[in-house]
C-alpha positions as CSV (number, residue, x, y, z in Angstrom):
1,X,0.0,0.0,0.0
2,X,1.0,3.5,-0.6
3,X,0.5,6.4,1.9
4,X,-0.7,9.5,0.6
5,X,1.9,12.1,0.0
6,X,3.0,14.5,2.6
7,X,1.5,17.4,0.4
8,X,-1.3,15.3,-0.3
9,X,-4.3,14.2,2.1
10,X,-4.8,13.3,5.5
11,X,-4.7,16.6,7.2
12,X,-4.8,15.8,11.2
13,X,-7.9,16.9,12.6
14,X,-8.8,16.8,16.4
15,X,-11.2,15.1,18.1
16,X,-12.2,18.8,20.0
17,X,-12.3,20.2,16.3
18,X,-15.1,17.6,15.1
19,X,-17.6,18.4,18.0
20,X,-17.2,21.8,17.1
21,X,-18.2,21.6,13.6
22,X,-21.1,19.1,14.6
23,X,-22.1,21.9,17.4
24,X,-22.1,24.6,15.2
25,X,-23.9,22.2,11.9
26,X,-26.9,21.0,14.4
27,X,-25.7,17.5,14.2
28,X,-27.0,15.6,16.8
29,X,-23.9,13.0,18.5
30,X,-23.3,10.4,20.9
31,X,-19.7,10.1,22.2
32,X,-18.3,6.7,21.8
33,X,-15.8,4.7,22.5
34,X,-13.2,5.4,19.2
35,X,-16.0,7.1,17.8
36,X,-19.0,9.7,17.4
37,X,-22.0,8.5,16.3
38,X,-24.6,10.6,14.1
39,X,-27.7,10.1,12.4
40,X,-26.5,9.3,8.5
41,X,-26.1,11.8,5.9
42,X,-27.1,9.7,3.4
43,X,-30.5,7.7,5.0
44,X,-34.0,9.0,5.2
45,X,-34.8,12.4,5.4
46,X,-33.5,15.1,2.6
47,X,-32.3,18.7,1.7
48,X,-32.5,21.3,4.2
49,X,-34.2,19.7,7.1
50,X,-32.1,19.2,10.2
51,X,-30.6,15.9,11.3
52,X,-33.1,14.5,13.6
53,X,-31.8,13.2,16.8
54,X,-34.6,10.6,16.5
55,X,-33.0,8.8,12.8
56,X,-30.9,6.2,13.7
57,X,-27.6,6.8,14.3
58,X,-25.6,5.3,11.9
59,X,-22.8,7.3,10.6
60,X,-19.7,6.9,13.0
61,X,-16.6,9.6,12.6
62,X,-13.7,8.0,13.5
63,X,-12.1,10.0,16.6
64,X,-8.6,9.7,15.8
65,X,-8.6,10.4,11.9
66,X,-11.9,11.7,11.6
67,X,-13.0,9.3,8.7
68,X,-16.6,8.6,8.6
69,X,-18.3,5.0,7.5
70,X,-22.1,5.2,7.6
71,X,-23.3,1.2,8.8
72,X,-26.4,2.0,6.7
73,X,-25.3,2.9,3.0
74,X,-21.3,2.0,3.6
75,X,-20.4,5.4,2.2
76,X,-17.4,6.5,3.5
77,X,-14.9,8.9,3.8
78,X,-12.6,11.6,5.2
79,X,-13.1,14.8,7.1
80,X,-13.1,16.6,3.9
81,X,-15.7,14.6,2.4
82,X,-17.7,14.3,5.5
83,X,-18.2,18.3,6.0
84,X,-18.4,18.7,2.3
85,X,-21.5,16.7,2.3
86,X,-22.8,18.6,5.2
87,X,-22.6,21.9,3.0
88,X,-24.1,20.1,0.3
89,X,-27.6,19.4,2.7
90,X,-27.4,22.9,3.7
91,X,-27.9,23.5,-0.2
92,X,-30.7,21.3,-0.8
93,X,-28.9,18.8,-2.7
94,X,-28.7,15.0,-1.7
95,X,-25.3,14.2,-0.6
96,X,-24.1,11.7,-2.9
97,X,-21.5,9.0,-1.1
98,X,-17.9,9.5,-1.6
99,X,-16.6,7.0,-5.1
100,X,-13.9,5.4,-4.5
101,X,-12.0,4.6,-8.1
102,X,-13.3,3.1,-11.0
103,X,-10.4,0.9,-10.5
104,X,-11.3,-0.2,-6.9
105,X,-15.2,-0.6,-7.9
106,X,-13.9,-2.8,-10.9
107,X,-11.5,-4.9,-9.0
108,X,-14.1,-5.5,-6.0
109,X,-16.7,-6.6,-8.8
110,X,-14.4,-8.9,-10.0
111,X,-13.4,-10.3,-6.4
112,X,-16.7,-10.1,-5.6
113,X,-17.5,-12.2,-8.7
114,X,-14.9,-14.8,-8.1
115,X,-16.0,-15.6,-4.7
116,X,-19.3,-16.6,-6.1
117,X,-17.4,-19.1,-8.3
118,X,-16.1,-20.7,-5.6
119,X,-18.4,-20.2,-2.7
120,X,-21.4,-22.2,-5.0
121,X,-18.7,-25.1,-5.9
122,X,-17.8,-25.4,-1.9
123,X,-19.3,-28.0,0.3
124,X,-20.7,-28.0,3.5
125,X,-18.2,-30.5,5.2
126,X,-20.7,-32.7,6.4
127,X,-21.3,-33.2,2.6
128,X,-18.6,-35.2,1.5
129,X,-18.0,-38.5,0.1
130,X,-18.5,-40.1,3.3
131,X,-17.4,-40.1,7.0
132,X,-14.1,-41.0,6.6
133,X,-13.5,-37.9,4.5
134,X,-14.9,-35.6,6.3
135,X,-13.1,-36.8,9.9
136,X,-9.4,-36.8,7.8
137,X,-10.6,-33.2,6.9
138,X,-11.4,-31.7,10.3
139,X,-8.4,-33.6,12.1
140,X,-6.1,-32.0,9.4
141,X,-7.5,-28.4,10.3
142,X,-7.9,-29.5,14.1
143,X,-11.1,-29.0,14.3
144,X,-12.2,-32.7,15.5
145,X,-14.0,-30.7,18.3
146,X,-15.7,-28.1,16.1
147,X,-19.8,-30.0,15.5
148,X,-21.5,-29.3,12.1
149,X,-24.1,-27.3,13.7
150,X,-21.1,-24.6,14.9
151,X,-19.6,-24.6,11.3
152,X,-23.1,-24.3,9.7
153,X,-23.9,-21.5,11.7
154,X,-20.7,-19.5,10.5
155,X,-21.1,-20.4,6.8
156,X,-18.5,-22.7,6.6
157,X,-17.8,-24.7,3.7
158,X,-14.8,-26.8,2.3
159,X,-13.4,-26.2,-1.5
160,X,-12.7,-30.1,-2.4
161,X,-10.0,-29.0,-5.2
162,X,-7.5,-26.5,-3.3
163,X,-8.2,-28.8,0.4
164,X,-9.3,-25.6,1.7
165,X,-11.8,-24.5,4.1
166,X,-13.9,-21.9,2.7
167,X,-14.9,-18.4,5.5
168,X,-17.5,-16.0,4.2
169,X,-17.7,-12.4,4.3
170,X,-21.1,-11.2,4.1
171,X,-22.3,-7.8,3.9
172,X,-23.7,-6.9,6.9
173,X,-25.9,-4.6,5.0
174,X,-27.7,-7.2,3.2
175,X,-25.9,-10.5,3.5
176,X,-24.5,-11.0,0.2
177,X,-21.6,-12.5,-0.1
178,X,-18.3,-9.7,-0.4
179,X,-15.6,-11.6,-0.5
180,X,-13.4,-14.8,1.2
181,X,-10.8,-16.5,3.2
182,X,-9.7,-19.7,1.9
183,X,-7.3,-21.7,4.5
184,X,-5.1,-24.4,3.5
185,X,-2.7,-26.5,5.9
186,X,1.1,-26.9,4.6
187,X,2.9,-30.1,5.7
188,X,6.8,-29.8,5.9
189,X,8.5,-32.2,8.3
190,X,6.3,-32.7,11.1
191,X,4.9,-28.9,11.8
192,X,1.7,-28.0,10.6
193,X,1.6,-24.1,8.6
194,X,-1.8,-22.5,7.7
195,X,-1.9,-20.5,4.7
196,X,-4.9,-18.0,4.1
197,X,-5.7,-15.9,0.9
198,X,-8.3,-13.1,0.8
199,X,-10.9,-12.2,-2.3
200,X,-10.8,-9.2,-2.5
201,X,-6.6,-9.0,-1.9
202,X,-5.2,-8.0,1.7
203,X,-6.0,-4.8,2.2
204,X,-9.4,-4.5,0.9
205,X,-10.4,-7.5,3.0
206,X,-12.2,-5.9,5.6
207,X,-14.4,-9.1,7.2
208,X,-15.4,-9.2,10.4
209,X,-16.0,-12.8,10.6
210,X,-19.4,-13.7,12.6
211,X,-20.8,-10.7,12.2
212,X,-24.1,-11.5,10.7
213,X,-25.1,-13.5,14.0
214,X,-24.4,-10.7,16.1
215,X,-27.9,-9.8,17.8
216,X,-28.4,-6.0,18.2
217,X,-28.4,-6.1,21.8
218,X,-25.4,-8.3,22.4
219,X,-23.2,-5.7,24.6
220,X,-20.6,-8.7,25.4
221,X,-18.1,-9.9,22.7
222,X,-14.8,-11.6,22.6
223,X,-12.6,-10.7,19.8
224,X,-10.0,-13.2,18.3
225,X,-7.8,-13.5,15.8
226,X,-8.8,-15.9,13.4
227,X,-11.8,-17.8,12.1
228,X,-11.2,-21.0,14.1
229,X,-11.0,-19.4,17.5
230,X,-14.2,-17.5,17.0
231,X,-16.2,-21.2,16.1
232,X,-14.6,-22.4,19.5
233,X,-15.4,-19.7,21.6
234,X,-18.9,-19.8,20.2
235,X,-19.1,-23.3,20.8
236,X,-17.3,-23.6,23.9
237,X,-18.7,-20.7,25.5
238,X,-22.0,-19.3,23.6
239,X,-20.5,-16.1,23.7
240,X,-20.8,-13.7,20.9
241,X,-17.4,-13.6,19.1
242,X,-15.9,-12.1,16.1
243,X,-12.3,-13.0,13.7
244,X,-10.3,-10.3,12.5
245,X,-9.5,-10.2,9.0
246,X,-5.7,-9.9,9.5
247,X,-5.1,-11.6,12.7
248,X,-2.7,-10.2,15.3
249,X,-1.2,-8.2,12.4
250,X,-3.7,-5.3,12.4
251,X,-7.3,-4.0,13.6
252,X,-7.8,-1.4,10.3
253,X,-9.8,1.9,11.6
254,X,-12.7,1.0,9.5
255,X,-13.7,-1.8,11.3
256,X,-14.1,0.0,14.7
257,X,-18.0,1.1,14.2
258,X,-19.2,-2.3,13.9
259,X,-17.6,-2.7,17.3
260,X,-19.1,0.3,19.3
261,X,-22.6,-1.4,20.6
262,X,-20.0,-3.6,22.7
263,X,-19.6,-2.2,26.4
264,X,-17.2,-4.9,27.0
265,X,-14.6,-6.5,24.3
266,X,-12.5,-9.7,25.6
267,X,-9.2,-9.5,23.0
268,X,-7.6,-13.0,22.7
269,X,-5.9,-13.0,20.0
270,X,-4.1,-16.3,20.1
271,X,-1.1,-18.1,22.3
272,X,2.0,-16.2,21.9
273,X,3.8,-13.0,23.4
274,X,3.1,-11.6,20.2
275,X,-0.3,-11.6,20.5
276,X,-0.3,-10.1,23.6
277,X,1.7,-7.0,22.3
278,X,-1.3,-7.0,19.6
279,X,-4.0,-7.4,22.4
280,X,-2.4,-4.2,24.3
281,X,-2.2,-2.1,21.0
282,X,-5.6,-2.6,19.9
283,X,-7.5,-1.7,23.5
284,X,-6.4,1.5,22.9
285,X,-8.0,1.8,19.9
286,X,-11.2,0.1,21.3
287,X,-10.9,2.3,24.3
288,X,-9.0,0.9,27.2
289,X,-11.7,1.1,29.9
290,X,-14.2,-1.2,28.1
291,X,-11.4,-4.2,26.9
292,X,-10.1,-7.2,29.0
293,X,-6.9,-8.9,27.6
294,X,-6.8,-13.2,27.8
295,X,-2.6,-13.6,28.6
296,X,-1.3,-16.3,26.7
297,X,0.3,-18.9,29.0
298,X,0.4,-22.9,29.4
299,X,-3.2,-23.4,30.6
300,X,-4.9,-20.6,28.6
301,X,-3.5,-21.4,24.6
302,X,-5.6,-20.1,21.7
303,X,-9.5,-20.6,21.9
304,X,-9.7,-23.7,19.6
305,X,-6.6,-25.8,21.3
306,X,-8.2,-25.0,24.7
307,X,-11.4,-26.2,23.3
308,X,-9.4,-29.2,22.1
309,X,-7.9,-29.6,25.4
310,X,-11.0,-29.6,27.3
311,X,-10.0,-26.9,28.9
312,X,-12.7,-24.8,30.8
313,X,-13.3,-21.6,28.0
314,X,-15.4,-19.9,30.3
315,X,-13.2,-19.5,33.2
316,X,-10.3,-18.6,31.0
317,X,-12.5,-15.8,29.3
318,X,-13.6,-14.7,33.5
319,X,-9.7,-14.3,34.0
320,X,-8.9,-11.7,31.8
321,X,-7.2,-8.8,32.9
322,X,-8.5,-5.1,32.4
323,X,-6.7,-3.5,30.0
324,X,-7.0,0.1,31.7
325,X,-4.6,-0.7,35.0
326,X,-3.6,2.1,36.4
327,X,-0.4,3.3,35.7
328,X,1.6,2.8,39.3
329,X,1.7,-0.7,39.9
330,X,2.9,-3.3,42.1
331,X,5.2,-6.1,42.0
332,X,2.5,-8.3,42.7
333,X,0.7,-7.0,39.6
334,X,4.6,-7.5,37.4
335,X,5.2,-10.7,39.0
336,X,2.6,-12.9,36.6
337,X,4.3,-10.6,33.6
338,X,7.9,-11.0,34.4
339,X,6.9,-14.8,34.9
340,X,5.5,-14.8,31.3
341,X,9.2,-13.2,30.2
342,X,10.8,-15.9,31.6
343,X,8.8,-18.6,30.0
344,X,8.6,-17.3,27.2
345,X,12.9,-16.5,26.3
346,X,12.7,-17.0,23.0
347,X,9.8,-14.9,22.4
348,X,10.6,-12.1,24.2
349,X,13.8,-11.4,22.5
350,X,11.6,-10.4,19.5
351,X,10.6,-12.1,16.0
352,X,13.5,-13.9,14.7
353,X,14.5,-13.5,11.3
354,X,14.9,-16.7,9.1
355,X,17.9,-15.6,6.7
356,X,20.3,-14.3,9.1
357,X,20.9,-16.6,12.1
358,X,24.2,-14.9,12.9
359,X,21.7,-11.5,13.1
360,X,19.7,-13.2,15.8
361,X,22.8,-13.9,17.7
362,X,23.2,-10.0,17.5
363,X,20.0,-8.5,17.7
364,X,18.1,-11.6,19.2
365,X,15.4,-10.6,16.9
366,X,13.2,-7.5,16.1
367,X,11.6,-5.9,19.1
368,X,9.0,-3.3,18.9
369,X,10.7,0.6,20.5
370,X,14.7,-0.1,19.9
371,X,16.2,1.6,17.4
372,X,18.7,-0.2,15.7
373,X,21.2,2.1,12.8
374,X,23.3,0.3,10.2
375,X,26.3,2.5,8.7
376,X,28.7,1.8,6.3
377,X,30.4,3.6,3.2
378,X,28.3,4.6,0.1
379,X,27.4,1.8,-2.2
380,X,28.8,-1.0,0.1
381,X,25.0,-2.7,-0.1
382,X,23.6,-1.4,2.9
383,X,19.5,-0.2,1.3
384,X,20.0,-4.0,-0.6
385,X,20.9,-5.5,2.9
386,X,18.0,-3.8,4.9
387,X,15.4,-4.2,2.3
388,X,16.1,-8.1,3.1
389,X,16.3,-7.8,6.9
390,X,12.8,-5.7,6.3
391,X,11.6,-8.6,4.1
392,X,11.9,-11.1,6.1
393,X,10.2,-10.0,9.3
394,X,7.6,-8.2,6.3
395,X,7.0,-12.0,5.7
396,X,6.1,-13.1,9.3
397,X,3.2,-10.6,9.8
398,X,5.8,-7.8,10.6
399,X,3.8,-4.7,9.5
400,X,6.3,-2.5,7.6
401,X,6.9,1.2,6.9
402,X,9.3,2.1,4.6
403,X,10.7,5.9,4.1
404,X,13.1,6.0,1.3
405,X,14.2,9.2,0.9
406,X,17.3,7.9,-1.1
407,X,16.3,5.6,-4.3
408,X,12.4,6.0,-5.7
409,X,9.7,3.4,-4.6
410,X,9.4,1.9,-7.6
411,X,13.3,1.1,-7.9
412,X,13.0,0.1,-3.9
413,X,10.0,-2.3,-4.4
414,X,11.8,-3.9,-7.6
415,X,14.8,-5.2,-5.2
416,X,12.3,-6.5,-2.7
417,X,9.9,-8.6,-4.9
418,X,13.1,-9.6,-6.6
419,X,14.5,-10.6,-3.5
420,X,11.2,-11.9,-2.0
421,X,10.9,-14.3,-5.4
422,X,14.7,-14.8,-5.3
423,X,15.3,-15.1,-8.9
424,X,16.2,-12.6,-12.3
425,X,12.3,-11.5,-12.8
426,X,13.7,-9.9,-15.7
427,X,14.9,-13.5,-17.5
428,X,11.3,-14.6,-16.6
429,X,8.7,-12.3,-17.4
430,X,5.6,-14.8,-17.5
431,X,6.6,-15.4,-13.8
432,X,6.1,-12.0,-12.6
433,X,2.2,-12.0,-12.1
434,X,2.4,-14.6,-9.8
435,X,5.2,-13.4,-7.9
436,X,3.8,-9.8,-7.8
437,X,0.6,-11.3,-6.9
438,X,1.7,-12.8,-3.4
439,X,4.1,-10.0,-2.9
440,X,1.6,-7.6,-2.2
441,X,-0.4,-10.1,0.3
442,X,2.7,-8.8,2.2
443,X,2.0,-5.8,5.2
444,X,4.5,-3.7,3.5
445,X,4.0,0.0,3.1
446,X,5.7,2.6,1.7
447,X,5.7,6.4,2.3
448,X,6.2,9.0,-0.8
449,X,9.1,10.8,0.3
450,X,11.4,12.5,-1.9
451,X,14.9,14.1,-1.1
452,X,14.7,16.4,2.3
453,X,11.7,16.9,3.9
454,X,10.0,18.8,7.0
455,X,11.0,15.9,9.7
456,X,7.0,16.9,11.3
457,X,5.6,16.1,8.0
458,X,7.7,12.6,8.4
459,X,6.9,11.8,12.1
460,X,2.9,12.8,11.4
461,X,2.8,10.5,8.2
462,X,4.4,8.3,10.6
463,X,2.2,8.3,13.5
464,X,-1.1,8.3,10.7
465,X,0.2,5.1,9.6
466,X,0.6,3.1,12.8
467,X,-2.6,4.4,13.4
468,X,-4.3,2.8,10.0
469,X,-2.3,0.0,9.8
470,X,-0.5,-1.2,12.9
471,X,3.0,-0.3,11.6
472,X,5.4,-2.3,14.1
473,X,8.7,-1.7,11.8
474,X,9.7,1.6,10.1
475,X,12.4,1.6,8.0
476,X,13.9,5.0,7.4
477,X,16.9,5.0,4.6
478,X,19.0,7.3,4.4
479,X,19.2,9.8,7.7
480,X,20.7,12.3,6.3
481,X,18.8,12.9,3.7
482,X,15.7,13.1,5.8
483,X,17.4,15.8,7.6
484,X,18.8,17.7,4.9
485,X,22.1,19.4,5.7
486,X,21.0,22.7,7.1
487,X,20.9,20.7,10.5
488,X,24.2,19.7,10.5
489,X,25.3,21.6,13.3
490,X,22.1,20.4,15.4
491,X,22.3,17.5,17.8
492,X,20.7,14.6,15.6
């Protein structure tokens, strides 16, 4: 993904800012949790009549950025969009939803399209041959446990030719069908991998999985991070529960007004320390005061291993901590923490990286808030070096920001596919679909920095970005070109 340019959109607006404007427009509001909700600019009554505080309240304006989605229509937009709409009901004219590109409307036709194709030729698993297929098929997924009434309920179905299980995205408009995850199991040695692929691609693959089945006044939900743990927690525990789209990787900003009827969100997000990092990132999104964080350890792993464990769900989900603890603390408090760091060694040095064992010696691996600089003589390989070290963590869910302020983004992204496919593209053209295809699954994006810039422009576009999509990595090549050489003299 590319960010907008520094010149270009995303001017920060506060949250004090957008209760003015709403104040001073006669827009009715509720204050919620990361948003304000509003009756929709789009729904129901026209022209120059006021909002009335009695429509339903379906627009939400996202408090940090100040994007709007309306639940109703799915129009959405910026700021700008969202208060040029507003002038245009002051003139009498219907405000017409933000378009997003042809090219976007075209490409989620056609994804849309595809996943018909191979949502009508999936099975319901209960459907196959016979029983001996079907039980081979759930013990390869580990979902022995999971009944066929839990994966009718959630729509799922199995595609016989790619052995993959099949999640819908419905709207939750109307409940047609948006879009997929498939999920296939890779074999190498004895450890099980699960590979997922998204119609539409990554980051237009906005399902909340479950939603559909969530009843309008369910305030309770318990938010995971993939598809299988939110059919065990529903089955183990009848609790409402919904999968994010990316996992641990990221909670995207548009997703947060189907969350605000919750008054209490339980994240448990899966079994590892990363998780947990994940789990503390996205409360404050959600709002600290109403989330409760599940803490990965030996008796409480991911939702659908405890439910294959037998292991009480229930009582896990009644242990989890508040995410809002206040900010002096105890040892007491640490001592469960500190614990966790010593059982988990090899975690809490960081994700390792899979090309450079002599690295992790080093570095132990990459850690979210250290700051690590590489120097070395002009053209001795140090942006073809880092592009790699980037790459491989890119690969393992490491969200990624690059600022190049030295080579172009076009010449940048040309060493990384080619080192991501490593082979000569160029000697094998007919390859490069494919290639380019699963390179930009990858969380990789780029900001459009040329030569020296403002370093507030840099650090806003910054912050913006781990905002939208969880940036845990930036890469920022070269320095001194992002300072320029007036500040020579100025402590760096």
């Amino acid at each position: 993904g590319v960010l907008p340019s520094p010149d270009g959109p995303a001017p920060s607006v506060s949250i004090t800012e957008i209760r003015q404007y709403l104040r001073a427009q006669d827009i009715p509001f509720h204050d919620g949790y990361s948003c304000l909700h509003t009756p929709s600019l789009f729904t129901g009554d026209r022209g120059d009549q006021p909002l009335s505080a009695n429509a339903p309240f379906t627009l939400f304006i996202d408090k940090t950025t100040g994007s709007f989605l309306c639940t109703a229509t799915l129009a959405e937009g910026t700021w700008q969009d969202f208060q040029a709409n507003v002038e245009m009901r002051h003139h009498g004219v219907t405000p017409i939803p933000p378009a997003s590109s042809e090219e976007t409307e075209e490409e989620m036709r056609q994804a849309r399209e595809d996943a018909r194709c191979i949502w009508e030729r999936a099975l319901p698993l209960w459907e196959l041959l016979d029983e001996k297929e079907t039980k081979e098929t759930k013990a390869l997924f580990g979902i022995s446990q999971v009944t066929d009434a839990t994966l009718k309920r959630f729509g799922v179905r199995y595609l016989r030719t790619a052995r993959s299980l099949v999640f819908p995205w419905f709207s939750p408009q109307d409940a047609t069908l948006k879009g997929l995850k498939l999920l296939r199991v890779e074999k190498k040695g004895g450890t099980k991998t699960y590979v997922e692929e998204t119609l539409p691609r990554f980051d237009s693959y906005r399902n909340l999985f479950g939603l559909p089945l969530i009843g309008r006044r369910d305030t309770e939900l318990v938010l995971t991070g993939w598809e299988l743990d939110a059919l065990a927690l529903h089955q183990a525990a009848g609790v409402a529960s919904l999968a994010l789209p990316r996992g641990a990787s990221s909670l995207p900003p548009t997703l947060l007004p189907y969350l605000e009827q919750f008054k209490r969100i339980t994240l448990w997000l899966g079994e590892d320390l990363r998780s947990w990092e994940a789990a503390k990132l996205f409360a404050r999104k959600l709002s600290l005061k109403r989330c409760s964080l599940v803490r990965p350890g030996n008796l409480q792993p991911r939702p659908l291993e405890a439910l294959n464990q037998g292991l009480n769900v229930t009582k896990i989900l009644r242990s989890a901590l508040l995410a809002s603890h206040k900010s002096i603390i105890s040892f007491r408090q640490l001592r469960e923490e500190v614990f966790g760091e010593l059982v988990n060694t090899e975690q809490v040095s960081g994700v390792k990286w899979t090309r450079f064992p002599e690295l992790n010696k080093l570095l132990k691996g990459h850690r979210r808030g250290e700051l690590t600089i590489f120097t070395g003589p002009t053209g001795s390989g140090k942006t073809t070096f880092i592009s790699e070290y980037a790459l491989d963590l890119c690969m393992q869910g490491v969200c990624t920001l690059w600022g190049s302020f030295e080579i172009n983004n076009v010449r940048l992204a040309k060493i990384m596919l080619t080192q991501f496919a490593g082979r000569r593209l160029e000697d094998q053209l007919e390859l490069y679909d494919e290639w380019a295809d699963r390179f930009e699954e990858l969380p990789l994006y780029f900001m459009t920095f040329h030569g020296q810039q403002n370093i507030k422009t840099v650090i806003d576009t910054m912050q913006h970005a781990v905002y939208m999509y969880d940036i845990t990595h930036v890469v920022v090549d070269n320095l001194q070109f992002m300072m320029g050489h007036e500040h020579l003299s100025v402590d760096r």
